[in-house]
Structures are given as C-alpha cells and as structure tokens.
N, C-alpha and C positions, 0 to 999 in steps of 0.2 A: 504494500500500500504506500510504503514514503518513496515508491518510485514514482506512482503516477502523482500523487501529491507534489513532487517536484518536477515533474512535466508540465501538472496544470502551472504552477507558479512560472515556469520558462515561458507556457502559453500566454498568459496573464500577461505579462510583461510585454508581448508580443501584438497581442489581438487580446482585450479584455473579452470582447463581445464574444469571440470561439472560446474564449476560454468559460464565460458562462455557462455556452451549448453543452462543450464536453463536463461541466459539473452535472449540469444535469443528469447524461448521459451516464455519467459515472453513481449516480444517485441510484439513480433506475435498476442498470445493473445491479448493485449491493441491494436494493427492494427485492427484486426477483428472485435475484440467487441466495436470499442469505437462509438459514435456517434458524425456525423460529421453534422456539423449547415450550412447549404445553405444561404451565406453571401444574405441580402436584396440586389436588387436592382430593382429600378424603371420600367427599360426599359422588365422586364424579367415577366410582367404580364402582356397579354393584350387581347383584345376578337379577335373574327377572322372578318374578313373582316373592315367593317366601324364600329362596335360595338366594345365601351373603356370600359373597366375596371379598375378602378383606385385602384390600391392597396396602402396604404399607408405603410410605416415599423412599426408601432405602430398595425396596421391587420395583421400583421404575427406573430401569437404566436406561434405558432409549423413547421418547413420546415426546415427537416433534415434527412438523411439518416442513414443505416448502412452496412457496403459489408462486406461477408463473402465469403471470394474464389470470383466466378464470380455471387453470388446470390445479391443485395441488397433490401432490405426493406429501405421503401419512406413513412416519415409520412408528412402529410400537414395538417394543421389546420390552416384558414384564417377565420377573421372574420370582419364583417361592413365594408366591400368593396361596391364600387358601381358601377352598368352597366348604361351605356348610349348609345349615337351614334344612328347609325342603327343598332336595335338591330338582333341577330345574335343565331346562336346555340353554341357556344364553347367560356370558357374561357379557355384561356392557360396561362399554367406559362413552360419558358424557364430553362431548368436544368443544372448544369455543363457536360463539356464532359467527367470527368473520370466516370461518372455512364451511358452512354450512352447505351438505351436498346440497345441486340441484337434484337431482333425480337419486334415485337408489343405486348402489354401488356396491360393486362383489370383490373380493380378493380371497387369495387363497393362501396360509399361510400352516402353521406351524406350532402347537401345541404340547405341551403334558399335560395328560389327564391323571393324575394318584402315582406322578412318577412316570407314567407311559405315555410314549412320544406317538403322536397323533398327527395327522392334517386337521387343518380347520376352515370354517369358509368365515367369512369376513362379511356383515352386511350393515352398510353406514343409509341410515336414512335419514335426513336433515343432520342432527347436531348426534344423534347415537349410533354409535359402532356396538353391534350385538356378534361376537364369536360365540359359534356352534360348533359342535362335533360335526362330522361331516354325514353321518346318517342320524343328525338331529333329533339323537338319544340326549338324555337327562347326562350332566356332568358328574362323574364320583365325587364323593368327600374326601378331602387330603388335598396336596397340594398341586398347584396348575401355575402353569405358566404360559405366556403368549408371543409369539412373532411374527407377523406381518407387515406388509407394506403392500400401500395400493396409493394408485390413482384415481381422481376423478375431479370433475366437471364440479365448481360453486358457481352461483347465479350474479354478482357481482365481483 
C-alpha cells in the first residue's frame, strides 16, 4: 500500500485532478476486494425449533464475507460447537442485513455430525443461513462443526 500511496503523491504533484480519479479508483478497489469479519454474536447461532446450538466466539474461526457489485462470497468455518435440545434438522446462523440474499441460495459444504464428517447443503434465504444434513435427517447430540462457502446475488 505505501507504494501506491507514493504514486498517488508523485501523481498529485503532477495532475491533482488524475490524481483525484485514481483515489477514487483506489477507494473502490479496497470497497470491493476487502474482506469484511461478521462481528460474533451469541444470539445469531441457533438450531430450528426446540434444538440449541451453542456457539461459542473462540468456534468461530473463519465468518466473513466479501461483495463485489451485488455478488458476495460467505466463508464460514465453525468448529467444536455443540447440538442439544430436541434435536432438529437445521443449524442456523443469522447474517447482517447489508448482505441480505436476493433470492434463495445453495452451497455445499462440509460438516461433523457427533464427531462424523458429513456433506452438508447450505441454504441462505434473506438474512438466514440454515445447514442441513444432506438427507435432511435430524442433527445428533454432541458436537458439530461447519465449513462452507458460497456465492450469491444481494439486491443492493
């Protein structure tokens, strides 16, 4: 970064007005490409119906995005979480609104279920990410873990 930083400044000196253009330009790029870290919070993992999922923030190693135009990429990596409850088929985790899918979105990712490594399908509709087993059985008790990433389409 203090290379282009001392380009713009060469430019600057040069042509103020290109050297404007290219800040912007240089704005834009670090908007689009940067990755943005999905702040922990407790209330924003939990399974569906009476089935808990306890997420703790020391299980979240990776839950972060990136948007390019209206496309983002969603990476999730959770690990030694635990299901309880009545167990259930869907753990969800809750997402900010500025990545709100437009339409419904699938991925396919990567699981323990009680310690056994599974596929898992991935389906994000507005602001909720629900992983399922992949024959959309009921999750065991004990501990689970998540990895995926997917793409999809927001509205703004």
């Amino acid at each position: 970064m203090n290379l282009v930083l001392r380009f713009l400044d060469y430019i600057r000196a040069l042509s103020p007005a290109l050297a404007s253009e290219l800040e912007q330009l240089v704005t834009a790029i670090n908007k689009n490409f940067r990755l943005t870290s999905i702040p922990y919070v407790s209330t924003n993992f939990t399974g569906n119906n009476a089935m808990t999922w306890t997420v703790i923030a020391s299980n979240v190693e990776k839950l972060y995005y990136r948007r390019t135009g209206t496309i983002v990429t969603l990476w999730v990596l959770i690990n030694s979480t635990t299901v309880g409850g009545t167990l259930n088929t869907a753990l969800q985790i809750d997402l900010p609104l500025e990545i709100t899918a437009k339409q419904t979105s699938y991925a396919i990712g990567h699981a323990l279920d009680n310690g056994g490594g599974i596929t898992c399908v991935g389906i994000l509709a507005g602001t909720r990410l629900s992983v399922f087993r992949p024959d959309i059985s009921n999750w065991t008790a004990g501990t689970a873990a998540v990895r995926l990433t997917m793409d999809y389409e927001v509205s703004r």
